[in-house]
N, C-alpha and C positions, 0 to 999 in steps of 0.2 A: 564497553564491550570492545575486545579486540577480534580481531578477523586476521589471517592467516593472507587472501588473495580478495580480501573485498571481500564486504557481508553480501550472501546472496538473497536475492529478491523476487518476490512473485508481484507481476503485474496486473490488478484487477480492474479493467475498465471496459464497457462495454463498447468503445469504438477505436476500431482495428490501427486506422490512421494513429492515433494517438498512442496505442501500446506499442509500434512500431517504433516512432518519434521517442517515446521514453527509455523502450528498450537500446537504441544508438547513445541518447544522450548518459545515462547513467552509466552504459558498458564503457563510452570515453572517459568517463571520470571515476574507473575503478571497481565497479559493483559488477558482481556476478549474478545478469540476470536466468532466475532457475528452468521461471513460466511464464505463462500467461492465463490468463482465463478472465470468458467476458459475463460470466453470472456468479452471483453470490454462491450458488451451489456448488459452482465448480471452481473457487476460490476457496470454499472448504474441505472441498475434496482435495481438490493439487496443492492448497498447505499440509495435510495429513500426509501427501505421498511424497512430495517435495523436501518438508521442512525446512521451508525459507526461514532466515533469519528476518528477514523485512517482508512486509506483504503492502505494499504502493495499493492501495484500497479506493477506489470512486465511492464518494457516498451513494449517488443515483444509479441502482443498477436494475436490470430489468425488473428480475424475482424479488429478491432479498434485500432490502438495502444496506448500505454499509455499514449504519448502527450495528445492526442486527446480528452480521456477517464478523463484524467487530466484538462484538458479546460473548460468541461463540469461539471462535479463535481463543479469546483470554481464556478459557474455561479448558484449552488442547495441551494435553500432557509436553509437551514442544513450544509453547504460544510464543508466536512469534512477535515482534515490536509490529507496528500499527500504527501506517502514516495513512490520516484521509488526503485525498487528492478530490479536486473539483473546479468546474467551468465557471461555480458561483463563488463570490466573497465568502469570507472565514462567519462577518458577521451574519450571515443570509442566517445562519442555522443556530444563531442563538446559544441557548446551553446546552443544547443536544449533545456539541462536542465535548465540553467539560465533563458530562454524566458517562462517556463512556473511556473503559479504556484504550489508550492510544498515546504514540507519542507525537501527536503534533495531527497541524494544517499543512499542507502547503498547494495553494491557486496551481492550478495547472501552467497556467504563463508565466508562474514563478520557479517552476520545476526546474531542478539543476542537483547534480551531486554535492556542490556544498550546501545546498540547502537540507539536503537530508543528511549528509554530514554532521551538520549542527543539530539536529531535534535528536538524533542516534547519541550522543556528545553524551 
């Protein structure tokens, strides 16, 4: 995929601290962040209205969780790329992450633009 100004990205996690933190770090390293939103609901909503390119996804979210939230996205005339984010290891969650669509993990304390540089790649 090429991008014009940086692929733009929708934030979904449910704590405020951390979409803030994401939204600094990824804006210095190029990405156009679009949103945010902290529930699975309104991660399907503000991808619809949005159409992010990226949706930065928490697996654990209040309502819907990210599987779920991920399933549905693939199924969206626009479906956007699908990186899970998370406080817990890649391995906490088994195959859950294989079975759905997505392009990648990355630990929250691993987050950085060339990390999702590289799964976007």
């Amino acid at each position: 995929m090429m991008w014009q100004m940086g692929p733009t990205i929708l934030i979904v996690d449910d704590h405020r601290g951390f979409r803030a933190s994401a939204r600094d770090l990824l804006e210095a390293d190029g990405f156009v962040v679009v949103g945010e939103s902290d529930t699975g609901r309104g991660a399907l909503a503000d991808s619809a209205r949005l159409r992010p390119d990226v949706v930065l996804l928490d697996i654990q979210l209040p309502d819907i969780d990210g599987f779920a939230v991920a399933e549905r996205l693939s199924m969206a005339a626009h479906a956007p790329a699908v990186i899970f984010i998370s406080s817990r290891a890649e391995g906490d969650f088994g195959d859950r992450l294989t079975g759905v669509v997505n392009h990648g993990f990355v630990a929250k304390g691993d987050l950085s633009g060339l990390a999702l540089a590289n799964l976007l790649a």
